[in-house]
C-alpha positions as CSV (number, residue, x, y, z in Angstrom):
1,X,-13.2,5.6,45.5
2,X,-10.5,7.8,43.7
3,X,-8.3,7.6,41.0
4,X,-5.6,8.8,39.4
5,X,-6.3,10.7,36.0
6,X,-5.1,12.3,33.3
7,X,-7.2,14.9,31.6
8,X,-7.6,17.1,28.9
9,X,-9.9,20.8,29.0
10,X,-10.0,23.7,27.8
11,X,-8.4,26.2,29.9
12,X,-5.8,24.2,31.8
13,X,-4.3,21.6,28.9
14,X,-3.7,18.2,29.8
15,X,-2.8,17.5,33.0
16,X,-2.8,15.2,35.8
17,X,-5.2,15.1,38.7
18,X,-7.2,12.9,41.4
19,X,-11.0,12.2,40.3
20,X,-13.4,11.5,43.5
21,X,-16.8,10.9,42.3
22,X,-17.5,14.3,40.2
23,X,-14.6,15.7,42.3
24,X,-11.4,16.8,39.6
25,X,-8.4,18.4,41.9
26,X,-5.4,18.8,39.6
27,X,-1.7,17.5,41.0
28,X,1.0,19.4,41.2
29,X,2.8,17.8,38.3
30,X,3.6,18.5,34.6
31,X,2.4,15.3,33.0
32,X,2.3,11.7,34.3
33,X,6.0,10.7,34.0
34,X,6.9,13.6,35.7
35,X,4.3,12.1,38.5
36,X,6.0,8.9,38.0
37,X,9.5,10.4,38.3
38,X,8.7,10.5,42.3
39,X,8.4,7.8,45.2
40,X,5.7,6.1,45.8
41,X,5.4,8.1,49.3
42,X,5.5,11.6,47.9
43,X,2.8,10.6,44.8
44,X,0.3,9.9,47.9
45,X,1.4,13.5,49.4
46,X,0.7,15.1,45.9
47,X,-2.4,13.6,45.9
48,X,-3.3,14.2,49.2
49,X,-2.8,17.8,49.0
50,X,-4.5,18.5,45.2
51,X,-5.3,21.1,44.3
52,X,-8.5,23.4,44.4
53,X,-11.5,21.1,42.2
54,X,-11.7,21.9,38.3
55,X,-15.2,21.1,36.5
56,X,-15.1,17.3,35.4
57,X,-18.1,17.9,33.6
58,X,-15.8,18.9,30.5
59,X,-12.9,17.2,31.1
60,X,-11.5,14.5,29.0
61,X,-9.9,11.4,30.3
62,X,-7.3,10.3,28.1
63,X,-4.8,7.3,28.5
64,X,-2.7,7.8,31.4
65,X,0.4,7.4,30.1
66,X,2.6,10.0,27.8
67,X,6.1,10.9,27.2
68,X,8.8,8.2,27.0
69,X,5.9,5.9,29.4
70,X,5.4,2.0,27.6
71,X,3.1,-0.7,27.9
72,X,4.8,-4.2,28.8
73,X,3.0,-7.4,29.3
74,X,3.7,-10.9,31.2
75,X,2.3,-14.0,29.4
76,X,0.7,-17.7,30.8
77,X,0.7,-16.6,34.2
78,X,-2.6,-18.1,34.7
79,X,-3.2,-21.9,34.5
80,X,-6.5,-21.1,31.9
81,X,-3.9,-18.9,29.8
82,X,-1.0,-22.0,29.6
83,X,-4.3,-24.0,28.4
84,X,-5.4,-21.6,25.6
85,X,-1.8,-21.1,24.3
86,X,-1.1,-25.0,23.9
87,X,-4.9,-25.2,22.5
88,X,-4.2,-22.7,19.7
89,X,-0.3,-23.6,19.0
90,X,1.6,-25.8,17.0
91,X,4.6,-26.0,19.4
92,X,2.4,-26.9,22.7
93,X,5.5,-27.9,25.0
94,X,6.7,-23.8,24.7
95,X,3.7,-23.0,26.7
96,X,3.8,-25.1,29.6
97,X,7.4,-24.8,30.1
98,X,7.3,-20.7,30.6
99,X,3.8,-21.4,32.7
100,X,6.6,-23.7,35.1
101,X,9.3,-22.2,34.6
102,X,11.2,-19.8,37.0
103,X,11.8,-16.4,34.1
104,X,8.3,-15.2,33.2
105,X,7.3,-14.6,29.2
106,X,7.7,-10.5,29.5
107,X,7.5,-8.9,26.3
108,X,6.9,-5.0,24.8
109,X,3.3,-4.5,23.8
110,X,2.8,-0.7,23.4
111,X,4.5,3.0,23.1
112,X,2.8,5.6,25.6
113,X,1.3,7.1,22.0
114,X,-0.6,4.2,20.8
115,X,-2.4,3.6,24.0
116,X,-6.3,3.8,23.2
117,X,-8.3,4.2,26.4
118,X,-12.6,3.8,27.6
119,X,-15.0,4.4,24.3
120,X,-11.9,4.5,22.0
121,X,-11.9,1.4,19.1
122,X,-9.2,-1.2,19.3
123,X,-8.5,-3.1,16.3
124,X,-8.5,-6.5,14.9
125,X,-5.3,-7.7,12.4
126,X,-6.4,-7.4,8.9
127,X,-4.2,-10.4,8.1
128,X,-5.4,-12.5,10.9
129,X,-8.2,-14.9,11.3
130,X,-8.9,-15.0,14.9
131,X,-8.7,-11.9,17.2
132,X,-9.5,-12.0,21.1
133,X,-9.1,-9.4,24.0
134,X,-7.1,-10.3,27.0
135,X,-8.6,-8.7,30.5
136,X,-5.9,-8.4,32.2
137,X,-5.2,-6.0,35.9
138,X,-1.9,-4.2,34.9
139,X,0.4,-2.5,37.7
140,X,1.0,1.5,36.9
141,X,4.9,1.7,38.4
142,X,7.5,4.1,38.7
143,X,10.5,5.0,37.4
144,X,12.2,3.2,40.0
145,X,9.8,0.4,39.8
146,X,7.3,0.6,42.6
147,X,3.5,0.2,42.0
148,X,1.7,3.2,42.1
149,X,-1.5,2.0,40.8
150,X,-3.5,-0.7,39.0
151,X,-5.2,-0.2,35.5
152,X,-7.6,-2.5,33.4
153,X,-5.6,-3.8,30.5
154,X,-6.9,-5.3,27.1
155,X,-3.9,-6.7,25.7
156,X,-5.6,-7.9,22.3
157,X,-4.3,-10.6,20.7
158,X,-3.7,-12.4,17.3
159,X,-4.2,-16.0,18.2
160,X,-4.0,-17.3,14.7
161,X,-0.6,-15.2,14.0
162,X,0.9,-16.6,17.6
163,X,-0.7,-20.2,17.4
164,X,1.1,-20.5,14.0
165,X,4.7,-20.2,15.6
166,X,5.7,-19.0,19.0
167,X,8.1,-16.6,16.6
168,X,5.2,-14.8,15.4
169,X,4.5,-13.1,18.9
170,X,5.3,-9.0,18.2
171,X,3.4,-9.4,14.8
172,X,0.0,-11.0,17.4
173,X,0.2,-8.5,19.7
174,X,1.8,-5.4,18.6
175,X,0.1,-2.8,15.9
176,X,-2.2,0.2,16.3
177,X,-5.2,-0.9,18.6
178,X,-3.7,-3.6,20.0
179,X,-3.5,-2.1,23.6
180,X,-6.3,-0.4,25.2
181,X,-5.9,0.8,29.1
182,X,-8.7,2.5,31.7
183,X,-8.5,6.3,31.7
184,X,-8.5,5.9,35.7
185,X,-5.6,4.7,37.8
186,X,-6.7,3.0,41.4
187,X,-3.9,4.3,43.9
188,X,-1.9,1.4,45.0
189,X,-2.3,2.4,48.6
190,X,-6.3,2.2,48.2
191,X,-5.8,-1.6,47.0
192,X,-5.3,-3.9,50.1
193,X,-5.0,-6.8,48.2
194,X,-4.4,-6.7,44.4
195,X,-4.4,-11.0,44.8
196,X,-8.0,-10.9,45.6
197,X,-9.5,-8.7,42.2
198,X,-12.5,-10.6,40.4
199,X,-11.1,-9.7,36.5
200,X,-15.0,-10.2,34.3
201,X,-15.4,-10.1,30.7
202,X,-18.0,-10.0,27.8
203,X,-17.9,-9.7,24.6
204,X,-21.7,-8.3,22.6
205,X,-22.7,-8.4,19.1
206,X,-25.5,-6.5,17.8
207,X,-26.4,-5.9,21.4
208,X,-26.3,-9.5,22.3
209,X,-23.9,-11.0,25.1
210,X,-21.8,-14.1,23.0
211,X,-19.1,-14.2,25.3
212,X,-18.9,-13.7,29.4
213,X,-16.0,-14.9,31.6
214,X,-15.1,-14.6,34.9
215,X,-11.5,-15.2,37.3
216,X,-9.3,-14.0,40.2
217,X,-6.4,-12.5,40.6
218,X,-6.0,-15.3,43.2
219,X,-5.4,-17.4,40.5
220,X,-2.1,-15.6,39.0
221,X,0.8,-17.9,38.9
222,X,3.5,-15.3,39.2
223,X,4.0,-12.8,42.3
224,X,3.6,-9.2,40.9
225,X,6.3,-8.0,42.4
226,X,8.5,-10.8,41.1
227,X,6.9,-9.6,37.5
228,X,8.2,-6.2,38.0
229,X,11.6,-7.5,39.0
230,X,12.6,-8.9,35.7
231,X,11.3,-6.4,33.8
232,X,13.5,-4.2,35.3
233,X,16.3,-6.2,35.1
234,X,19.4,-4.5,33.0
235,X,16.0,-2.2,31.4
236,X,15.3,1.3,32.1
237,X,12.0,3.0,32.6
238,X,12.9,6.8,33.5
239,X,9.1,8.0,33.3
240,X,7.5,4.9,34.3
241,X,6.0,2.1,32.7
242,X,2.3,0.0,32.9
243,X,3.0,-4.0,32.9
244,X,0.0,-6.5,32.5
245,X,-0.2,-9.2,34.5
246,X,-1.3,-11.8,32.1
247,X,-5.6,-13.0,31.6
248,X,-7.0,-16.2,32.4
249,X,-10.6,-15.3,30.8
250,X,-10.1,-16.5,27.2
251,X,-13.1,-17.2,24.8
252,X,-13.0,-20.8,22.8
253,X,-10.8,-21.1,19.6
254,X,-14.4,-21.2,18.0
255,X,-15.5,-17.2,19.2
256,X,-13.1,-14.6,18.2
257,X,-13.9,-10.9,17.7
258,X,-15.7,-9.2,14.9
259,X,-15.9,-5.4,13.7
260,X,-18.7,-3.9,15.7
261,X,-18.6,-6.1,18.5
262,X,-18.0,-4.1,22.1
263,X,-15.9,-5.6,24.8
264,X,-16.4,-4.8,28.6
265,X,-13.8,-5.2,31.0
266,X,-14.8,-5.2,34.7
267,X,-12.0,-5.5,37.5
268,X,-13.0,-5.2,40.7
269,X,-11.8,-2.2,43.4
270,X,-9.7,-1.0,40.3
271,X,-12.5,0.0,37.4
272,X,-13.5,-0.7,33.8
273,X,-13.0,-0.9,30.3
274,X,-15.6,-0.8,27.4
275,X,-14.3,-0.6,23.5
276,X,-15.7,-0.7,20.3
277,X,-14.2,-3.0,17.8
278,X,-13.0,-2.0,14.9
279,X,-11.4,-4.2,11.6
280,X,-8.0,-2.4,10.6
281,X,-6.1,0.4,12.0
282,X,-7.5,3.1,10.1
283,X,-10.3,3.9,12.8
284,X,-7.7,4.1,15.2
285,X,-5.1,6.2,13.6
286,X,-7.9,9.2,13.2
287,X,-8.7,9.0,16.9
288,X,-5.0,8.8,17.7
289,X,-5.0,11.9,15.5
290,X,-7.2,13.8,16.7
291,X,-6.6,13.3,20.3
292,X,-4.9,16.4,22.6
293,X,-1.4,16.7,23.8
């Protein structure tokens, strides 16, 4: 299995390569809009032809976005998620009309900068009482729109802010820590069938499993494709973009997250996801900070 990566070390910068097993082969590129600048085709060429292996053994993976990239997310595109929504809300009938209607819920959840990836902290809303992650499998596209590869998403969520009023929605899902996404990129032309993933989820407290779901990408209500379409309708995404497909594993209104909990994110053929949590965005600024390139 291989993935796309970006990377940080010592000599070489960041950069962008292809990471098989312990294998690191840089690609020919200058950062991962410039990779995403490029067909489809020719991304498969680059990484078919990478270059001569770098130690891995110091590298760090970083969020594979950068420059001008963003994080977009599609909402109740999964019968479980429609429930939850009308569960938490005080305008129920919202929910279920989106979930049947033919425009999907697509809205902006992150800037390439704010991305935290594997080990770093996302955050929970001061100002909110219940926080939840969101597994979702998110589609790594081009600037033209075509998938280049799929990512583990947590889009985390305010579901007290958003259950209050439907209005609400930036303030529940967008702030520092919000959006966390793998390091590693699954080429698109190593997935057969992204409508066949198992998307599994737990949540641990003081080394305890509380929470542990479990669904299929089989269940998603809207075709990818047709996902990507109306995001790109009258926008443009020069470098590329990530948009998450939506969860349908979503703990009870009685479980939400707590600081020190750790969430795991498991999507099959495409990889993982395992973050700290953490109450506030202070955590998350200083590894923001700190962070190269």
């Amino acid at each position: 299995m291989s993935h796309l990566v970006r990377f940080a070390d010592g000599p070489g910068g960041v950069r962008v390569g292809l990471l098989t097993g312990e294998q690191l082969r840089p690609l020919a590129v200058t950062s991962m809009g410039d990779l995403l600048r490029r067909p489809v085709a020719e991304i498969r060429e680059l990484a078919e032809t990478a270059g001569e292996p770098v130690s891995a053994t110091g590298a760090r993976l970083l969020p594979p976005l950068d420059g001008r990239m963003e994080v977009w997310a599609a909402g109740v595109t999964y019968l479980r998620s429609e429930e939850a929504r009308r569960e938490e809300s005080a305008d129920e009938d919202v929910y279920a009309r989106v979930y049947r209607a033919e425009r999907p819920e697509l809205f902006f959840k992150s800037a390439a900068w704010r991305v935290v990836t594997d080990g770093e902290p996302i955050a929970l809303r001061a100002d909110s009482a219940n926080n939840v992650p969101e597994p979702e499998l998110g589609l790594l596209l081009t600037g033209t729109g075509e998938i280049a590869g799929y990512v583990v998403v947590d889009d985390v969520s305010s579901r007290s802010i958003e259950g209050e009023n439907p209005l609400y929605l930036p303030q529940a899902k967008i702030y520092t820590g919000s959006c966390a996404v793998s390091a590693r990129v699954r080429p698109a032309w190593e997935v057969p069938d992204p409508r066949s993933l198992a998307i599994r989820m737990r949540i641990l407290r003081d080394g305890h499993e509380v929470f542990a779901g479990e669904a299929g990408t089989a269940q998603l209500n809207r075709e990818p494709a047709d996902l990507v379409e109306y995001l790109w309708r009258d926008n443009d995404f020069p470098d590329g973009a990530v948009l998450s497909t939506g969860t349908s594993v979503v703990p009870g209104l009685d479980l939400g997250l707590r600081p020190g909990d750790v969430v795991e994110i498991e999507i099959t053929e495409i990889g993982s996801l395992r973050s700290p949590v953490v109450l506030g965005a202070d955590d998350v600024r200083r590894v923001l900070a700190a962070r190269p390139g």
